[in-house]
N, C-alpha and C positions, 0 to 999 in steps of 0.2 A: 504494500500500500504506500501512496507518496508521503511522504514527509508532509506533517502538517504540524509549524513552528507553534502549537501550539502555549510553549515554555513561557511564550510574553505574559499569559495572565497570568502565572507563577510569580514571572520576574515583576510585574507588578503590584502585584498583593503582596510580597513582600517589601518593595517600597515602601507601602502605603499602608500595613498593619505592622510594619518594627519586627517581623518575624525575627527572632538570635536565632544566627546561625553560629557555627564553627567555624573554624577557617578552614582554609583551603588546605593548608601544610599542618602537619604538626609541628611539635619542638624538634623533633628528632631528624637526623640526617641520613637515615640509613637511603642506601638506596635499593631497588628493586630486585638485584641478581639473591641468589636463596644462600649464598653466603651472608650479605646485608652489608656490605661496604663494598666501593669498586676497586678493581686490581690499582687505581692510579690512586687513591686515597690511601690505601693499603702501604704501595712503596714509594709515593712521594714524587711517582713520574706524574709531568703535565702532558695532559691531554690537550691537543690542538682542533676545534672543531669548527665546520664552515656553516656557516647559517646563510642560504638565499634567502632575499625578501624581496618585494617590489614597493617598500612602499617610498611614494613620490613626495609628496612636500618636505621641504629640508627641515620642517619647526618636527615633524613628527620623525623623521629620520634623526635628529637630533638627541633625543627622549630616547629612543632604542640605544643608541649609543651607551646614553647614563645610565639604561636600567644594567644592559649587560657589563660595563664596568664593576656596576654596585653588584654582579653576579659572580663574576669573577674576584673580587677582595675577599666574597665570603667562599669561594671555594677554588685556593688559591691553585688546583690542580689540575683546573680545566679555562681552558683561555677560548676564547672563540672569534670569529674574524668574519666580519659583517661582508657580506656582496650583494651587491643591488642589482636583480636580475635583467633591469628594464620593466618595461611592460607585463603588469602580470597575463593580459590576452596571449602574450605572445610567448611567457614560460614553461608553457606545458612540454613543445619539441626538443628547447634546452634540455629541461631539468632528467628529458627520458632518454638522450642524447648521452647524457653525464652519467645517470645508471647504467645505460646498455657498455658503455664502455669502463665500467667496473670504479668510475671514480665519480659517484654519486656526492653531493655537497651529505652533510651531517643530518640537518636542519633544513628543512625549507617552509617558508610561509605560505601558504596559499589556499583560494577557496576551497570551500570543504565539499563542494561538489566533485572534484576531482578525487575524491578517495577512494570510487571504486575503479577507475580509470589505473591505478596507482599499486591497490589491491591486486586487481587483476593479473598486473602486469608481475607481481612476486617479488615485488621490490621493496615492502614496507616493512618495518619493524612494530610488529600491530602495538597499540598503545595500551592494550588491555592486556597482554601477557606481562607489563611491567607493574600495569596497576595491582595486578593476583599476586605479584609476591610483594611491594611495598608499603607495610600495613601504618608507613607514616602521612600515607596520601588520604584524604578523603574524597572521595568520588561522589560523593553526597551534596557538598557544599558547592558542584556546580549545578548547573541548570540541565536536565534530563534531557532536552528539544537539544540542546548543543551536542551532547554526543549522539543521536541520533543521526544527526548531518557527519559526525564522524564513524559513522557506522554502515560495514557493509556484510552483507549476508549475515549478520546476527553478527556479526565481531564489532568493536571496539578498534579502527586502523589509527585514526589520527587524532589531537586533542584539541579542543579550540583553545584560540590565542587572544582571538576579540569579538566584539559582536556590534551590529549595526543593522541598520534600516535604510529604506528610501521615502522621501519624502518631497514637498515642492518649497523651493527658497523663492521670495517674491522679494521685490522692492520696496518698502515702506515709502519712501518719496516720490515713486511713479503710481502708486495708490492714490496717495494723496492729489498727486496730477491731474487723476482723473477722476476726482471728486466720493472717492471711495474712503471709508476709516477703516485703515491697514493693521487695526488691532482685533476688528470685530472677526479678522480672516485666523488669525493665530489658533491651531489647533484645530481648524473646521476641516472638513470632509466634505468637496463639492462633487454633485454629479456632472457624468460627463456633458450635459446642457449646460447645467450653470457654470462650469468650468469652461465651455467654449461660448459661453455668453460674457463670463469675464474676462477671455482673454480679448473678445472684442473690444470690450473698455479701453484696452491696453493697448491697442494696437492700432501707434499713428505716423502720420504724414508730419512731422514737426516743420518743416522748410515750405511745405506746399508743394514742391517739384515736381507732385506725382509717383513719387516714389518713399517707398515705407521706411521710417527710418525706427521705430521700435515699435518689436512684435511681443506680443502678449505672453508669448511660450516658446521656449524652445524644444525640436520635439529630434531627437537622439539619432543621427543617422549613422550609418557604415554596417560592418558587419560579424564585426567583431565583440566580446561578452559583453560591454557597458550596453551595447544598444540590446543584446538579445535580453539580459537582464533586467532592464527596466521596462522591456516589454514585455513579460513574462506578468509584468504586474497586474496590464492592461487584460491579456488571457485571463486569467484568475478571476479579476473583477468580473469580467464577464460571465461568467460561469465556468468558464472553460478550466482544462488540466494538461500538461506538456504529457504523460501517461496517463494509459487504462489503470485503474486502482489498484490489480498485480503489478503492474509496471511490467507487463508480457509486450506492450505494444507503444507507438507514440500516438497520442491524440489532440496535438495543439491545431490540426488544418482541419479541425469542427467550426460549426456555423460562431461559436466565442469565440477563436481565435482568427478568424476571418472580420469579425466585428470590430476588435479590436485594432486589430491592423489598419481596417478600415476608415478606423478612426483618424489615426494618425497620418495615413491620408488624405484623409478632408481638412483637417487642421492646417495643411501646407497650401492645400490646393483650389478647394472647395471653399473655405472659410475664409484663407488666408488672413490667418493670425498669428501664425507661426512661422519661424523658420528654420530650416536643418540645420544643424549643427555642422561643426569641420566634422569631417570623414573620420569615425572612430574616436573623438575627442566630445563626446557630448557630457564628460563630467567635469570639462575645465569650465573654469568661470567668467573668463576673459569678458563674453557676450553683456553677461549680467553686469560684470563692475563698470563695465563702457554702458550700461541704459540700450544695449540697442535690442533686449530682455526683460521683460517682467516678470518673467516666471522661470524656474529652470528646476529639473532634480537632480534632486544630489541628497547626501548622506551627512551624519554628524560630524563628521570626520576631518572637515574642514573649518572647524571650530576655531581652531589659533590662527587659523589664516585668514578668517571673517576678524575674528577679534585684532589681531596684526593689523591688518588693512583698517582698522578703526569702521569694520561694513558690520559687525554684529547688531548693534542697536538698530540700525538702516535696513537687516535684515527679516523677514518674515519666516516663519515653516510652517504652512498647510498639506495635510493629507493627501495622499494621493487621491484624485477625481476617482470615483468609482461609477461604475454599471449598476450590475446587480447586487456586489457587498462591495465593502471596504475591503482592502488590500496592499500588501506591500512586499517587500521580498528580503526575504532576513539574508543580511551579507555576514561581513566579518570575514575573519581569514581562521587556517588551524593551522598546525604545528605537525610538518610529517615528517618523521626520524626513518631515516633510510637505512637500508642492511649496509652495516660497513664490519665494523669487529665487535666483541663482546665489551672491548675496554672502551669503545666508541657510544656506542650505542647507549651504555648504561651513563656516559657522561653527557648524551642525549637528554636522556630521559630528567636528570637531572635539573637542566636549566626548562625543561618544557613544566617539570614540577614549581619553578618558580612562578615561571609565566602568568599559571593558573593563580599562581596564590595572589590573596588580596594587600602582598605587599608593591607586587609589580601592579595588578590591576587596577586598585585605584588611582596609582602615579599616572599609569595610563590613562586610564580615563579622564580626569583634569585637565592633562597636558595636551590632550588629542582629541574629545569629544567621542573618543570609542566608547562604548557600551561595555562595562564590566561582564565577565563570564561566571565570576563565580557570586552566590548570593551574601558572601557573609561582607561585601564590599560596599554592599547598600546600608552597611552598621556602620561604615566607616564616619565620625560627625563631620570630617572634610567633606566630604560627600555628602552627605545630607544636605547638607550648605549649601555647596555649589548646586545640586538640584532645586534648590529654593531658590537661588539667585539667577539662575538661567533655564527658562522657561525654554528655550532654542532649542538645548539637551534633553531636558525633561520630557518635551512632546514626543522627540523619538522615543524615548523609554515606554511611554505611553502607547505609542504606536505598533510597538512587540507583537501585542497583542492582536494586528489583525495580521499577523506575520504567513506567511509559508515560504517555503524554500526548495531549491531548484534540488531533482534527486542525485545521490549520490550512487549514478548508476556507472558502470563502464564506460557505456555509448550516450555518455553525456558531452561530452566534448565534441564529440562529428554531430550529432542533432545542433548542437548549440551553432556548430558553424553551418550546419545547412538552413538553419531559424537565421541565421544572420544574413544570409546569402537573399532569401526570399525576403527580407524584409530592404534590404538595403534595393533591390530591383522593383518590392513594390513603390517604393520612396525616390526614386529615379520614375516611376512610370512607364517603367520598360515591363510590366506587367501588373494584373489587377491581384488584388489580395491574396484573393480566393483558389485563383490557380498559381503563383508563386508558393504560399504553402503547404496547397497540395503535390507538389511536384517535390517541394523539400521533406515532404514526409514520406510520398514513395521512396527516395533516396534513401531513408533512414530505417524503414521499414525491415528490408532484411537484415541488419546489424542485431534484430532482437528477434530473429529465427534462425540465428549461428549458436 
């Protein structure tokens, strides 16, 4: 059955009833091998380990830096050495590139969709035979819906590292522009009418030339995961599902996911309120801080870099427009520890056990607007704080709740690029909705009768 992110009301009621938790770690250090301490603690060799990641703003690239410094002082045995893979779209052929030839990175970050792609392929060091011998972990104090998305055929492969949503950022001063109060919008849920009625608001001729010079929405183009992603959100809303409830088949080219699509383009075309984004870049913000945008989505995540830019207060977050329900599409990234050696792997396991705990993931969250993973983080009084003092972060936390997430199947990664392919030709108008996704789901079709 698909993954349904259900964990938001969890992660929420514990917000908002004080639930005590535990922590993530205990006091204790042991680690997971059934000895209880790793060969390199034991004799005092350091362990060298390569962590991939992608992630892009340099304020949050900075924060990783000083969590893993602060990881290495307290376990002076394992050192690890940051590489930034580029693109996470485009990590997937590396990181299987660097496995197939025996010199896999340690560590790598990335969505957690990709774990049975990963699984599959006999390369992972499942996360769940570490957690059955380290009885300093608790596995409790994270969120259940999280390892779930790290979960393939019943196992436990990868851990999560952070957690996120999508939602829409608006302009407060181009609200106002148009005669609109840009606080009544904060936290709301428009349908996809009133969302393409307000982006007409928004959407003007400021010179008179005849030509448009800010559009109410930007609406995700290319063909790559940010666009298949964000529209995955639009499917959902609509009733629709990317799989049969086995997950035997693909069913996003139903009469919802043709709706949806459709949507997106009438928005460019029909309505013209909208316009594409660069090719594969629909989460920069460029559009937005220039006005030539009242709308765009995006994630918590660029929290320091709205605060930075002095754009935070100037900023809005409404819900994503919905159809039939509300919806959104739970991101974050997980922590995949690759088969290298036994002295490797347990020095893995190690730094992905800090990750989790609520010593790193509050820091994180502050610093970056990611969504804490584990629940005893929401006890944290920093925290508490900062959720009362920034309503921006808060909504996403709120928003969990009408969460789901892309599956963590094998043949997630070739669907995803054949969704991206139909969608990027329905958005050129080099075909209509309806038959671009149904031609990308024959495509995909026999991959899940192999």
């Amino acid at each position: 059955m698909q993954k349904k992110a259900l964990f938001g009301i969890l992660f929420v009621s514990v917000l908002i009833l004080g639930v005590a938790a535990s922590g993530c770690i205990s006091g204790e250090k042991t680690s997971t091998g059934t000895t209880g301490q790793s060969d390199s603690t034991a004799t005092g060799k350091v362990v060298e380990l390569e962590f991939w990641h992608g992630i892009e703003a340099p304020e949050n690239q900075k924060v990783l830096e000083e969590l893993v410094r602060k990881f290495e002082a307290e376990h002076p045995n394992i050192k690890i050495k940051l590489v930034n893979y580029g693109a996470q779209d485009k990590a997937v052929p590396k990181i299987m590139a660097a496995a197939q030839a025996g010199t896999p990175p340690d560590l790598v970050w990335l969505n957690p969709a990709q774990t049975g792609f990963f699984a599959e392929a006999g390369v992972l060091a499942p996360v769940e035979d570490f957690i059955k011998n380290d009885p300093s972990f608790n596995k409790e104090d994270i969120y259940e819906g999280l390892w779930e998305l790290g979960t393939y055929k019943g196992k436990i492969y990868t851990a999560p590292f952070d957690t996120n949503n999508l939602a829409i950022y608006y302009n407060k001063e181009l609200f106002r522009e148009a005669g609109l109060d840009p606080e009544a919008y904060m936290g709301k849920a428009l349908s996809w009418d009133e969302f393409r009625e307000l982006a007409k608001k928004l959407t003007k001729d400021k010179d008179g030339d005849g030509e448009i010079d800010q559009y109410g929405f930007m609406v995700p183009f290319g063909r790559l995961e940010w666009t298949v992603w964000t529209w995955e959100v639009f499917l959902w809303s609509a009733g629709g599902e990317l799989l049969s409830e086995d997950q035997s088949k693909p069913t996003f080219a139903s009469d919802a996911g043709v709706k949806a699509l459709q949507y997106w383009v009438d928005l460019v075309y029909k309505d013209k309120v909208a316009k594409l984004s660069e090719p594969n870049a629909g989460y920069k913000l460029d559009d937005f801080f220039a006005g030539r945008v009242a709308m765009t989505i995006n994630g918590p995540w660029n929290y320091p870099v709205l605060k930075e830019q002095g754009w935070l207060d100037k900023t809005g977050v409404m819900l994503m427009p919905y159809d039939k329900r509300i919806a959104t599409n739970i991101g974050g990234e997980n922590l995949f520890i690759f088969k290298t050696t036994p002295e490797r792997e347990q020095a893995a396991w190690e730094f992905a056990k800090f990750v989790m705990s609520p010593e790193f993931q509050v820091t994180w969250a502050l610093k970056t607007g990611y969504l804490p993973v584990c629940k005893s983080a929401l006890e944290d009084p920093e925290y508490k704080k900062f959720l009362e003092e920034n309503p921006f972060i808060k909504i996403y936390v709120e928003n969990l709740q009408y969460g789901k997430a892309r599956p963590p199947v094998p043949q997630y990664p070739d669907m995803s690029a054949a969704i991206g392919e139909a969608i990027e030709a329905a958005l050129l108008q080099k075909k209509d909705p309806a038959t671009a996704l149904k031609e990308a789901q024959a495509k995909v079709e026999p991959l899940f009768k192999s």
